[in-house]
C-alpha positions in Angstrom: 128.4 106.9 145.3 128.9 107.3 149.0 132.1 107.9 150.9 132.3 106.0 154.5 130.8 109.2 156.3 127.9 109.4 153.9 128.9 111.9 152.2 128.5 112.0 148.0 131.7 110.6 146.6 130.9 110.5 143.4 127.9 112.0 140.9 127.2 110.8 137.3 124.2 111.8 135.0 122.9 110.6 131.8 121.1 112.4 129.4 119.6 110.3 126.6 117.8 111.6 123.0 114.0 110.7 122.4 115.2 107.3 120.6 117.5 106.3 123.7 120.4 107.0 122.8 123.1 108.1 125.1 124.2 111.6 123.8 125.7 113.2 127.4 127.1 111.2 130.6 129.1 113.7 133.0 131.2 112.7 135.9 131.6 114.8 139.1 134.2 113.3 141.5 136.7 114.9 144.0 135.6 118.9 142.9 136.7 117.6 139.3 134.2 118.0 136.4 134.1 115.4 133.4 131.7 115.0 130.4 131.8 112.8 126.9 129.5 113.7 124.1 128.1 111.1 121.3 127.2 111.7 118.3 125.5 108.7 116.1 125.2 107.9 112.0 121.7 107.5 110.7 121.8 103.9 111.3 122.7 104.4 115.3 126.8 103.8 114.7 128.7 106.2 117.4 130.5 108.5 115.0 131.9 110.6 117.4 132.9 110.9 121.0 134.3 113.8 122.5 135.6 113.7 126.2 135.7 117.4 127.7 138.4 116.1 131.1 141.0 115.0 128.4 139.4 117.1 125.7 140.0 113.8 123.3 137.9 112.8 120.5 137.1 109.9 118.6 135.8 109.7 114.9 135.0 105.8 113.6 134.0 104.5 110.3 132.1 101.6 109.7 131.2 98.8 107.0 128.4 98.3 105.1 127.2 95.4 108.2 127.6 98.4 110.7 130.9 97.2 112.4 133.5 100.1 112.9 136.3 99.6 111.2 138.4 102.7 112.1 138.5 104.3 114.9 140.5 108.1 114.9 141.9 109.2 118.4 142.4 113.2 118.9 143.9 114.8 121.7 143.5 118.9 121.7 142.9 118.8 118.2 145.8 116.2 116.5 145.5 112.8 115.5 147.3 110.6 117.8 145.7 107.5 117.3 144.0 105.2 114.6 142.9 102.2 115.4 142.2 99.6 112.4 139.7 96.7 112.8 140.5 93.5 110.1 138.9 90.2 110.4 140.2 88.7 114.0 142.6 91.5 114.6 143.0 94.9 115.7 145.7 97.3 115.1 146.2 100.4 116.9 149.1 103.3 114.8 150.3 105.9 117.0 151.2 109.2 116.2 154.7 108.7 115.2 153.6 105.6 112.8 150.1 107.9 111.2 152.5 109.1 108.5 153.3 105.7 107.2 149.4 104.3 107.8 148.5 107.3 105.7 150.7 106.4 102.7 149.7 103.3 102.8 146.0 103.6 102.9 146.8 105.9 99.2 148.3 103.1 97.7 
């Protein structure tokens, strides 16, 4: 992306595995540096994605159709997020609530 004097606003690159899937995208814009990695199940499911800016990551689970179900948010290494997928709804717990989704989920 240019800026209005031509100069390069903005940078992104894509690097892909031999089976087309997107494992690195990295983001230069205004001197600031940003990559996500992707990691993928056997079946081609995103497992994880790690985000180097925010240094977040995301783990999901999925059903036996191959629709997540759960998706974990982690910021500098603690859970802060878990977002929960049921049929027409989405529910998102946040850090202050993971202690009562995880009792529940033992039950």
């Amino acid at each position: 992306m240019y800026s209005k004097n031509a100069t390069v606003k903005e940078t992104k690159r894509y690097i892909y595995r031999e089976d087309g899937f997107l494992i690195q995208k990295t983001k230069i814009a205004n001197g600031k540096k940003g990559s996500n990695y992707f990691q993928y199940d056997d079946f081609g499911n995103l497992t994880k994605k790690i985000t180097t800016r925010e240094t977040n990551s995301y783990t999901y689970e999925y059903d036996k159709h191959n629709n997540w179900l759960k998706r974990s948010k982690y910021k500098g290494g603690q859970l802060k997020t878990i977002t929960i997928r049921e049929t027409g709804q989405t529910h998102t717990f946040y850090s202050k609530k993971l202690e009562l989704l995880n009792l529940r989920q033992t039950i």
